[in-house]
C-alpha beads as a LAMMPS data file, in Angstrom:
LAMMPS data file: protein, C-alpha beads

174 atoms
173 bonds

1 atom types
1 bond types

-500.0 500.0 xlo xhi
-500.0 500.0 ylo yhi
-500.0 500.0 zlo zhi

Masses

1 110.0

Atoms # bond

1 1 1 70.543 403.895 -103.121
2 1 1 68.080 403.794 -105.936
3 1 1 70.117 405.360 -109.181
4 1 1 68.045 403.877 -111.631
5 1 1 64.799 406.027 -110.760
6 1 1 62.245 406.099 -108.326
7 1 1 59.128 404.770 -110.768
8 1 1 61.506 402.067 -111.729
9 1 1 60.233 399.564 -109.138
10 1 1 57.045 399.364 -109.242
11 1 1 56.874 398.972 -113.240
12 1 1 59.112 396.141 -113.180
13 1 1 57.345 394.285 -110.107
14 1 1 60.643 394.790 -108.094
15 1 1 59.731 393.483 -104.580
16 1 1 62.509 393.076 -102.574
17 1 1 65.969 395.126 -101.633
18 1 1 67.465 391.764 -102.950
19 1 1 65.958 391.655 -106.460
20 1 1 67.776 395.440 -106.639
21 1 1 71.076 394.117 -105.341
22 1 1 71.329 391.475 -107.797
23 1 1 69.410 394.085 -110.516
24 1 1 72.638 396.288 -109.475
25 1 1 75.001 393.571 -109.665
26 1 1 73.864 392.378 -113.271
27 1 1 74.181 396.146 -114.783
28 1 1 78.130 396.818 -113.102
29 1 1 79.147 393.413 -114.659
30 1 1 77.370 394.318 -118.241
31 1 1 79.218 397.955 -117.347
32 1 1 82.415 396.219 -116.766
33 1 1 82.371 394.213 -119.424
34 1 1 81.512 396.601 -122.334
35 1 1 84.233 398.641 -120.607
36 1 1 86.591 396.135 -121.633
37 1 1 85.033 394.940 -124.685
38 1 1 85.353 398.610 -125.715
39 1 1 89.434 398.646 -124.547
40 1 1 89.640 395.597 -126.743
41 1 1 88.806 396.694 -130.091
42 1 1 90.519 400.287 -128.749
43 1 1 93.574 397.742 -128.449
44 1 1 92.810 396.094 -131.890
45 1 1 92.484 398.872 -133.414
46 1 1 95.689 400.591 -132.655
47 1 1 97.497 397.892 -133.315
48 1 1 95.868 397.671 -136.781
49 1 1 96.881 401.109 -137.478
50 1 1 99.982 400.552 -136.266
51 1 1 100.524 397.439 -139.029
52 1 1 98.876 399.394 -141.535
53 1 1 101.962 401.738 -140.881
54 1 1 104.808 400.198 -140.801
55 1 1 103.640 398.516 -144.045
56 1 1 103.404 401.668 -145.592
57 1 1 106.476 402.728 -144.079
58 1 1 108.225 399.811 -145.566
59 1 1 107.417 400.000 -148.902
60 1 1 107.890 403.938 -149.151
61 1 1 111.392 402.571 -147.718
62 1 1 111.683 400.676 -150.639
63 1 1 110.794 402.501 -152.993
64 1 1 112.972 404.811 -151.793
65 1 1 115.896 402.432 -151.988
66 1 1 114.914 401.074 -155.381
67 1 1 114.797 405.280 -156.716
68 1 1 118.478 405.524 -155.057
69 1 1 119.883 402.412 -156.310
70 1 1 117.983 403.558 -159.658
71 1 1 119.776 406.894 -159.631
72 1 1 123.307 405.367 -158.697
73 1 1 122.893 402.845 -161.518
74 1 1 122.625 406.027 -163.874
75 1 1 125.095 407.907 -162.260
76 1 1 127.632 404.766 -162.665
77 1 1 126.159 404.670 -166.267
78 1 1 126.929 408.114 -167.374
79 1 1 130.598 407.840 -165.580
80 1 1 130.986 404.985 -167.504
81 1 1 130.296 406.417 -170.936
82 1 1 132.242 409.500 -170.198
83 1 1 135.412 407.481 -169.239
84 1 1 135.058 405.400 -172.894
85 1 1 134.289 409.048 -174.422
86 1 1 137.579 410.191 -173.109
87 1 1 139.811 406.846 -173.800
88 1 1 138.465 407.247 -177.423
89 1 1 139.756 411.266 -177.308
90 1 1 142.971 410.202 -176.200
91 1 1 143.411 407.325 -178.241
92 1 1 142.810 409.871 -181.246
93 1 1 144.937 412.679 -179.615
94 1 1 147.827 409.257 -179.784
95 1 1 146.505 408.655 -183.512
96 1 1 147.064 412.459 -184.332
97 1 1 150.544 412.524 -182.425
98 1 1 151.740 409.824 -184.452
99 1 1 150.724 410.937 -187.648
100 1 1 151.960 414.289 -187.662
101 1 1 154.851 414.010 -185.100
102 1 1 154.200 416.503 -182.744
103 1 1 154.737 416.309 -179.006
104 1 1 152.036 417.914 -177.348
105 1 1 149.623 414.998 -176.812
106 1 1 152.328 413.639 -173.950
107 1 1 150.020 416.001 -172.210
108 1 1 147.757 413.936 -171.898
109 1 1 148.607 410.613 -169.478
110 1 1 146.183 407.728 -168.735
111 1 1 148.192 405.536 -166.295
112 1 1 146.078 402.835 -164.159
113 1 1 142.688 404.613 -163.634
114 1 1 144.411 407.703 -163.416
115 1 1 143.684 410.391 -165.503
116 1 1 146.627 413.946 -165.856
117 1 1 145.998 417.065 -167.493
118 1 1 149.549 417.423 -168.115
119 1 1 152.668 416.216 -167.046
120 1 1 154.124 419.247 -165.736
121 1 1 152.382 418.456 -162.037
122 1 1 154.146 415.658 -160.172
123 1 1 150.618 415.136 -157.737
124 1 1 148.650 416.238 -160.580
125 1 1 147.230 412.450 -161.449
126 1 1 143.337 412.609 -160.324
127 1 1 141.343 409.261 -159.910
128 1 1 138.712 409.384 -162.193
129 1 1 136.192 408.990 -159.261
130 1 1 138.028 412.513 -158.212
131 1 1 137.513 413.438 -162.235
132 1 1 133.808 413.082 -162.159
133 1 1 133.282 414.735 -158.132
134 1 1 135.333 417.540 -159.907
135 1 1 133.264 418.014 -163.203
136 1 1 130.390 417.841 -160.922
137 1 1 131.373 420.715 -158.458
138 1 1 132.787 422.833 -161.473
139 1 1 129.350 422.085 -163.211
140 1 1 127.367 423.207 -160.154
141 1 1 129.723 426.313 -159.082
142 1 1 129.604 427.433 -162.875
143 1 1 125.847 427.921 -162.386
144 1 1 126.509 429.526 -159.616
145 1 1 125.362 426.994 -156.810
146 1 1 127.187 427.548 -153.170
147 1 1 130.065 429.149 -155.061
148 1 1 131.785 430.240 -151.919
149 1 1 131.424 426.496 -150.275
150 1 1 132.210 425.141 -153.712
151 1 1 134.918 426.782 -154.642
152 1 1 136.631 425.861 -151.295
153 1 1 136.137 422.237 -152.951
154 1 1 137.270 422.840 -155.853
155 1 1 140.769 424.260 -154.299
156 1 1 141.182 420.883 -152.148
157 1 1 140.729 418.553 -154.929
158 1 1 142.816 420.388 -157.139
159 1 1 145.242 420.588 -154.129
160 1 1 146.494 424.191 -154.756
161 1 1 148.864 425.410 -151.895
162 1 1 147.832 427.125 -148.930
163 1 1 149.684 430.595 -150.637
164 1 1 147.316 429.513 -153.741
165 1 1 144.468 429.560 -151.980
166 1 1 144.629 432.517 -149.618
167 1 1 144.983 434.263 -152.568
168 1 1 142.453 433.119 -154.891
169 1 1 139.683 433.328 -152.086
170 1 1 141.040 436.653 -151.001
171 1 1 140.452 437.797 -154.953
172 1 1 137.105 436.128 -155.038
173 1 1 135.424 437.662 -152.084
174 1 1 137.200 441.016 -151.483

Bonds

1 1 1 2
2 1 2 3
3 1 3 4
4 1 4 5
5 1 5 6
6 1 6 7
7 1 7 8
8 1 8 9
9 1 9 10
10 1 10 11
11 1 11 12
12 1 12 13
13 1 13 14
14 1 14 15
15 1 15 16
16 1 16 17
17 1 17 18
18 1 18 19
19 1 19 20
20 1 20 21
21 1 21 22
22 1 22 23
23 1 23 24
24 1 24 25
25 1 25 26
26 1 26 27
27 1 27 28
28 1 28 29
29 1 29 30
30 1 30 31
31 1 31 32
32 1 32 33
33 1 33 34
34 1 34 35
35 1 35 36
36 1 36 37
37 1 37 38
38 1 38 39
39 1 39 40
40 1 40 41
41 1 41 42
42 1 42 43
43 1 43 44
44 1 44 45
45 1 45 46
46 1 46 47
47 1 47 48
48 1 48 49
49 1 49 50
50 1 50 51
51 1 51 52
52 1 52 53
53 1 53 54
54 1 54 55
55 1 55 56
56 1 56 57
57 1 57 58
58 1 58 59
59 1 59 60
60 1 60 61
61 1 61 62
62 1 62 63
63 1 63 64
64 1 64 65
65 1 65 66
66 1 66 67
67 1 67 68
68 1 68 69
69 1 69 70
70 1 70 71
71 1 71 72
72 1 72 73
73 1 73 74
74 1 74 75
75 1 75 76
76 1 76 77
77 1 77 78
78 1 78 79
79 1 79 80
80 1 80 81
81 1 81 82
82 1 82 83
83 1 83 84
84 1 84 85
85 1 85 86
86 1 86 87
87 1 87 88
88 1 88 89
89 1 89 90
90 1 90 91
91 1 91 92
92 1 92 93
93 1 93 94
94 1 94 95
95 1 95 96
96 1 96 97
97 1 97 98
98 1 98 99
99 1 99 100
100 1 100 101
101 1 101 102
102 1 102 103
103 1 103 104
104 1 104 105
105 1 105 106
106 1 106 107
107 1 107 108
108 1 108 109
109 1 109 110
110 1 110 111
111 1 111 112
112 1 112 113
113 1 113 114
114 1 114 115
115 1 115 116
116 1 116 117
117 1 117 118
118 1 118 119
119 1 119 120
120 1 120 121
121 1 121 122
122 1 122 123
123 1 123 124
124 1 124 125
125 1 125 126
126 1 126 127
127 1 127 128
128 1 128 129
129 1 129 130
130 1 130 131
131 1 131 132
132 1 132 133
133 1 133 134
134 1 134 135
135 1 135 136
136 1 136 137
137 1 137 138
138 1 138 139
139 1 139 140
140 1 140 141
141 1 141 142
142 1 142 143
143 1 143 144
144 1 144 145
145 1 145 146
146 1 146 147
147 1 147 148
148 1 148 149
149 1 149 150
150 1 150 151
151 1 151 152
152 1 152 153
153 1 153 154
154 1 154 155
155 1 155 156
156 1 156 157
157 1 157 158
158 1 158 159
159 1 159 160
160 1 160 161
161 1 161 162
162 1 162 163
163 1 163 164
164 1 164 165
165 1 165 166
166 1 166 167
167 1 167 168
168 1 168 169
169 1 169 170
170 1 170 171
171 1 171 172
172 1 172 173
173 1 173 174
């Protein structure tokens, strides 16, 4: 019955079973309560850590966003210089056509965003979102990134024929 020793009583002056009932008593309630003193700052601390995360994760979140929105603001940017690049080309393809009275600049056609290579194609008007998705592709299949997936692309936006493309991707890969 006596866990805390046997020389324990008679140092302490411990006369009675009573005295080591209630000497009993007092250590389980110090037990139990360190026990949940000690589940308390296990609790705290968790959910400190836990804060301490999602604050992290939040701001890498943002800065994440704020890179994106960064690198869309460039992208939009550089579209946007290379659309007043090619207005000022055409204008002075127009300039030239007038001057020396040739016909070959009614190649080119810029008609309400759109932007055709010639006018021999009917559908051959791209958007000039499709324009830059297209010099992008080309740029990346020319350097020989995912050719096989990319030239697949590159048929679709162009929108060769099913005929065309059998053939081209037959001459590619066999």
């Amino acid at each position: 019955e006596n866990h805390l020793g046997a020389d324990f009583l008679p140092e302490r002056g411990v006369s009675n079973s009573q005295e080591v009932a209630d000497l009993k008593k007092h250590v389980d309630n110090l037990t139990r309560r360190h026990k949940i003193e000690i589940e308390t700052l296990k609790n705290e601390a968790i959910f400190n850590a836990n804060q301490e995360y999602e604050m992290k994760l939040k701001h890498w979140q943002e800065s994440n966003e704020q890179r994106h929105l960064e690198d869309v603001n460039r992208v939009m940017e550089e579209n946007s210089r290379e659309r007043q690049r090619l207005l000022r080309e055409i204008e002075t393809l127009r300039q030239v056509d007038k001057r020396s009275g040739a016909q070959h600049v009614d190649k080119f056609n810029l008609s309400a965003g759109r932007i055709s290579v010639s006018s021999e194609y009917a559908d051959g008007y791209l958007l000039e979102t499709e324009y830059e998705y297209l010099k992008d592709v080309l740029f990346k299949y020319l350097k020989g990134e995912h050719t096989e997936q990319l030239l697949k692309v590159i048929l679709a936006v162009l929108k060769f024929s099913e005929k065309e493309k059998s053939e081209i991707l037959r001459g590619v890969t066999g």
